[in-house]
C-alpha positions, 0 to 999 in steps of 0.5 A: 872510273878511276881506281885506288890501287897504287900501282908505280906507273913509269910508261914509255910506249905511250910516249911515242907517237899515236901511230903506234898505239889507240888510246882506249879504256878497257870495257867494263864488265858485270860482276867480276870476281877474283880467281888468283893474285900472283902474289910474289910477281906484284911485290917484284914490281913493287904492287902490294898483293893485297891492294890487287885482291880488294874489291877496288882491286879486283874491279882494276883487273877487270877493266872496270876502273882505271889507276891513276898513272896509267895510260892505256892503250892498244897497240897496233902491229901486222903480220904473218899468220900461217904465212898469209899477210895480215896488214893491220892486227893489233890488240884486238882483245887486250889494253896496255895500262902501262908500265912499271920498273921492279925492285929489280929493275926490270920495266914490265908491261901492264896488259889486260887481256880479254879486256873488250872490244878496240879498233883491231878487234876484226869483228871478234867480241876482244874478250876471252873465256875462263878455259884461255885464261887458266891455261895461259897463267898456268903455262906461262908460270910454270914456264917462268918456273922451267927459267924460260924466258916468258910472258908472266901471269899477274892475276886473272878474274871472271868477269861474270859474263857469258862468252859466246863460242862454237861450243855455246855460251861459256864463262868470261875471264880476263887475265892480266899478263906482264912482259918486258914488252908487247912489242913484236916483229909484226910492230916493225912488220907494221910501220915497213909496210906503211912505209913510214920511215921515220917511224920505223926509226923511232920503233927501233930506237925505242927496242934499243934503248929499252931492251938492247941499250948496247946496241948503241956502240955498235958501228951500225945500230940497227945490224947490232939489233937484228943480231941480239934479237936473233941471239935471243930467239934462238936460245929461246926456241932451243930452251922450249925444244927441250922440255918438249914445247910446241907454240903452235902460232909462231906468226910474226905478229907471236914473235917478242922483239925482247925474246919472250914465250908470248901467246899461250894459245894452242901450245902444249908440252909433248907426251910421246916423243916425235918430231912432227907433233902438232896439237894446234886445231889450225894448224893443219899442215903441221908449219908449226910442228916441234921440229920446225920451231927453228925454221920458222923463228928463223923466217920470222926473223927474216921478216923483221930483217926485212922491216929494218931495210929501210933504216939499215943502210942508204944503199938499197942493196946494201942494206938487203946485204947486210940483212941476209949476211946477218940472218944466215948467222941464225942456224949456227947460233941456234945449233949451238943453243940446241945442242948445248941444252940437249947435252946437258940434259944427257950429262954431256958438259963439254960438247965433242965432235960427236955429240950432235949425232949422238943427241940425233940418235938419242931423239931418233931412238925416243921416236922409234920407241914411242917414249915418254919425252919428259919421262926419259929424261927425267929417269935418266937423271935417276939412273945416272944419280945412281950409276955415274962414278961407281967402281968397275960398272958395280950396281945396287939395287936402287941402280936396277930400280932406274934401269927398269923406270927406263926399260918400261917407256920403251918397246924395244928394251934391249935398243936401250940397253945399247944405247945406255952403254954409249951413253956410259962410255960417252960419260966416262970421256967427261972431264967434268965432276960427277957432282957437277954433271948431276947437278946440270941434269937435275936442273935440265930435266924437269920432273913435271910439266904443264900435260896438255890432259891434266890443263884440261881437267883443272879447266873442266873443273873451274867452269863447274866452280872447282878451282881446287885442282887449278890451285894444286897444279899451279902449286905444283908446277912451281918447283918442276924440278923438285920431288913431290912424292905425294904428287908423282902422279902429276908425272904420270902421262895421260891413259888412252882416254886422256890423250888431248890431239887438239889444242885451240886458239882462245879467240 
């Protein structure tokens, strides 16, 4: 069935060889019904929102009719999944439909996900249930709101079948994603191990023109490619580490070649602070905990390095060479972009010898203490709005007022204490404006994020037909740095009862 929606297809992924991809039409479902349009990302890509919420629309988004323009198709990749090999993935549950280039110039993927069954799907049924769906539009907006680069949420239907899981028959959903591209280390894992070097030519050739055009006036290509998806990952990593995201599934096959947050399964934001957080229910041995993020992104990264061998240099030896002395560049790179990121989250403009020890002992006395992550910062920003550039260390009322929001996250009160007046001294070493350090603050420290508990209950909700609280949060979370005081209670951390350990994978 084709559909009237006009979409402004512009596909290039499809144009490749169909080593790389199997054509297939989504698979219809029984009585779709719209949840949300992503109203001001369909004008960016030059969709009329209103096309996308009629009736021929909905049927669109819910597979059961094709646009004209649209080539859809899976894609395949491989990968690493917890370490262990995975020769033949791909797009088990989800369709390319195509591509657009926005009024911004941007090209962006079409992806319908839980869209039914292909050739990848591994005995799985490739659709997904309501819960997934609400969490990844929720997270992935609220992440585009957070200016991390990210997968975005154009709009997400029921498909008014039931879903068979572990917790019995629940509600389907499907949920149309956008990104500047699907492909991932796992594509390039894919044509490595196939030992196909002519595509891998093409696949890189194809990253490059699309993502990393200069690329091509360096002496070596494939080298230059390497390190700007290397750039991009590490800044990536370091942006999710502080506002306290966990991906959870940092496979090879979850590692976007053009340096976006991709797959919104068991990730979650982190409450109480502590390195070692974990939410993934499959993660049991804590590989893709918090403070491990940079390890893995940097063995993904050496992975795709490896992929690239066959294409980076004649000489065998060579090209592992240059390979390794292009991978071991990534602690650095992601070093500066963590310690950048957490300085300005402290006030900390101009970076000194010092300031990684500091920042050090700044997360380790969050820790100790078992603050709040977001909320410190967030009440910093607050203390320092009322306290930086006063005379001769005078305080007001509304100073005090700062102090004490601070002083109620931790145990030990006085360890702040100290702590402010190295934080004070450190400030008064700034060269930069007051103003200017505040503003930097402000736009670092997010007053709401995405808490795992309050995910949960907008879920709870929209399978019991309320989708009223999903509406507020996402309304919510779209200004994360803006005060919303009749909604400070969405600042508030979970109660006891609330806490949610255990996050899970929407297959």
């Amino acid at each position: 069935m084709t559909s009237t929606v006009n979409i402004p297809f512009d596909n290039s992924f499809s144009q490749l060889p169909e080593q790389f991809y199997t054509r297939q039409d989504p698979v219809p479902v029984a009585a779709p019904k719209l949840i949300k349009v992503n109203e001001g990302l369909a004008t960016l890509m030059g969709i009329d929102p209103a096309a996308l919420k009629s009736e021929d629309g909905v049927q669109m988004l819910a597979g059961n009719s094709v646009p004209n323009g649209a080539s859809p198709l899976a894609m395949v990749y491989a990968g690493h999944q917890f370490g262990g090999w995975s020769p033949r993935l791909g797009d088990g549950r989800a369709i390319l439909l195509g591509e657009t280039v926005g009024t911004d110039g941007i090209r962006r993927d079409i992806h319908l996900k839980g869209s039914g069954r292909t050739p990848y799907s591994r005995g799985g049924d490739g659709r997904a249930w309501l819960g997934p769906v609400l969490r990844e539009y929720v997270i992935s907006e609220a992440m585009a709101a957070l200016d991390i680069p990210t997968t975005r949420a154009l709009a997400a239907v029921e498909t008014g079948n039931k879903i068979l899981r572990e917790e019995g028959p629940l509600p389907g959903a499907i949920i149309t994603r956008v990104a500047q591209s699907h492909i991932r280390v796992g594509t390039f894992q894919y044509h490595y191990s196939q030992g196909n070097k002519d595509n891998l030519r093409i696949l890189a050739n194809y990253v490059i023109d699309r993502h990393y055009p200069e690329a091509k006036q360096a002496q070596n290509p494939y080298r230059a490619l390497i390190e700007m998806v290397m750039d991009k990952q590490a800044r990536l990593i370091a942006k999710w580490m502080q506002v306290g995201f966990i991906h959870g599934v940092m496979n090879t096959d979850n590692m976007s070649v053009a340096g976006e947050t991709i797959d919104f399964g068991p990730c979650a934001f982190m409450d109480t602070y502590h390195p070692g957080t974990v939410f993934s229910s499959i993660d049991h041995a804590g590989r893709y905990a918090w403070a491990k993020q940079p390890g893995m992104a940097h063995w993904n990264l050496s992975q795709f390095a490896q992929s690239l061998l066959p294409i980076l240099h004649e000489d065998a030896q060579v090209a592992v060479g240059i390979g390794q002395e292009t991978i071991d560049e990534f602690q650095d790179i992601f070093s500066n972009y963590y310690f950048e990121g957490f300085g300005k989250k402290l006030g900390l403009i101009t970076l000194q010898h010092g300031d990684p020890d500091f920042i050090g002992d700044n997360l380790k006395l969050l820790s100790d203490n078992e603050v709040d992550f977001t909320l410190f910062f967030r009440h910093l920003t607050g203390y320092a709005r009322s306290n930086l550039g006063q005379d001769q260390g005078a305080e007001d009322q509304s100073d005090q007022d700062h102090k004490e929001k601070l002083q109620n996250l931790f145990k030990e009160p006085e360890a702040l204490t100290t702590w402010l007046q190295q934080w004070q001294a450190r400030q008064d070493q700034e060269e930069a404006s007051t103003e200017e350090r505040l503003e930097i603050m402000h736009t670092s420290n997010p007053i709401f994020i995405p808490r795992n508990h309050q995910v949960e209950a907008i879920i709870q909700a929209a399978v019991a037909g309320d989708y009223a609280p999903f509406e507020q949060l996402h309304s919510i979370l779209s200004a994360p740095f803006t005060e919303q005081p009749d909604n400070a209670h969405y600042e508030v951390p979970p109660k006891p009862e609330e806490v949610v350990h255990a996050t899970f994978c929407g297959t």
